[in-house]
N, C-alpha and C positions, 0 to 999 in steps of 0.2 A: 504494500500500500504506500504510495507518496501522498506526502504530504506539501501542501504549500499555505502559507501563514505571513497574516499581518494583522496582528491584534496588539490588544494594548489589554491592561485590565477592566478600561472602561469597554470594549467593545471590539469590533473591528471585521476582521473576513478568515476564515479557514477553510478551506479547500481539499478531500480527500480522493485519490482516485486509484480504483482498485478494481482489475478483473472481475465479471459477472461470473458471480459463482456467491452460492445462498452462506457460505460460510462467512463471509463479508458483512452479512446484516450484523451479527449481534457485538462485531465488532466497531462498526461504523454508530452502531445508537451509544455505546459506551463513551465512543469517543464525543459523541454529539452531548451529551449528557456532562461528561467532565471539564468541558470546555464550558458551557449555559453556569454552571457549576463556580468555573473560573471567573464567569461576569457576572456572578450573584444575581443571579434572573428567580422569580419568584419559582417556587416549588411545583406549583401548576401550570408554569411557562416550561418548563422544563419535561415537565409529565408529560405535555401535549406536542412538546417538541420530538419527543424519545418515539412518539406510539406515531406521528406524522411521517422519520427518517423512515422506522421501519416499514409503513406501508409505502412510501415511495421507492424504497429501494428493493424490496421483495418485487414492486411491480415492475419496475426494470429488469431483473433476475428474471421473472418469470414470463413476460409479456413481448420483451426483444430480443433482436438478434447482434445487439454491443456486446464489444469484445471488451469496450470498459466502461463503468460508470463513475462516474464526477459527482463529488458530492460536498456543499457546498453552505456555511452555516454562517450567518452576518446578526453583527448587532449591531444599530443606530439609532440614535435618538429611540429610545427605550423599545425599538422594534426586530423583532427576531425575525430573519428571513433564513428556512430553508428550504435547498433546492436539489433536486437531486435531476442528472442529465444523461442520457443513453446515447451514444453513439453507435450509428450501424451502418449497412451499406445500401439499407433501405428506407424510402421515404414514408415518415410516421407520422401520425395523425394524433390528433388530441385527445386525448385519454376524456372520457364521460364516465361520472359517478352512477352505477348498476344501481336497480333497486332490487337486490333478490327475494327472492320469496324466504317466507322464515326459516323453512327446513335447507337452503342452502349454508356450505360449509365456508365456502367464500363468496366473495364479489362483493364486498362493503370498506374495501381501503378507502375510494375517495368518497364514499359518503361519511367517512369517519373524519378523513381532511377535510371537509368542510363543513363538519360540524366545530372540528376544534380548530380551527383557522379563523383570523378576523378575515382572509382573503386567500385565495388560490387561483392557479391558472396555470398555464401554459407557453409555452414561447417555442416554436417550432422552421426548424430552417432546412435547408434538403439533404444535412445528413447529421443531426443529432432533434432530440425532444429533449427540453428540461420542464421538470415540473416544479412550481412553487409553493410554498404557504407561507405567511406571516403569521406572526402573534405580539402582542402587548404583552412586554416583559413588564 
């Protein structure tokens, strides 16, 4: 996993980028969590930050065909942005939040980001997707 970094304690940008492969999640929320952690972000900003990386980064793992995913965590003016980004060699389209039925086992990542997000979205160009969420540290 590389790492690229420019924070301060009050906040700033850190950037992780690690081969697709599910072993990476529980590695990449840790990391997400220590750092929110390092900028004294409230307990709930942080909850909803950890349960947002991993449904973003599971859904790159499992949804594309990138060889690596970018992931990518900012604090400003008391706003958490993160982002996670898939590169492939195919053109990808914007991820919609499923409504599954109750007895499904998945398909509720981004209705979960966009419950606990003050904002989400997308940003798509002809050969990566990043997904976002904000929150009010």
């Amino acid at each position: 996993m590389t790492t690229m970094t420019a924070t301060t304690k009050a906040g700033g940008t850190r950037t992780w980028a690690f081969p697709r492969r599910a072993q990476f999640i529980p590695d990449t929320r840790h990391r997400v969590e220590a750092l929110l952690q390092t900028w004294e972000c409230a307990t709930e900003t942080v909850d909803a930050a950890m349960l947002i990386v991993t449904e973003l980064v599971t859904n790159a793992v499992q949804h594309t065909d990138a060889s690596e995913i970018i992931c990518t965590v900012g604090l400003r003016s008391d706003v958490v942005t993160v982002s996670v980004t898939d590169t492939g060699d195919v053109i990808h389209s914007a991820p919609v939040p499923a409504q599954p039925d109750g007895l499904e086992e998945s398909g509720r990542g981004l209705v979960l980001v966009s419950a606990l997000a003050t904002d989400w979205g997308t940003c798509l160009t002809a050969s990566s997707r990043e997904v976002w969420a904000r929150l009010t540290s």
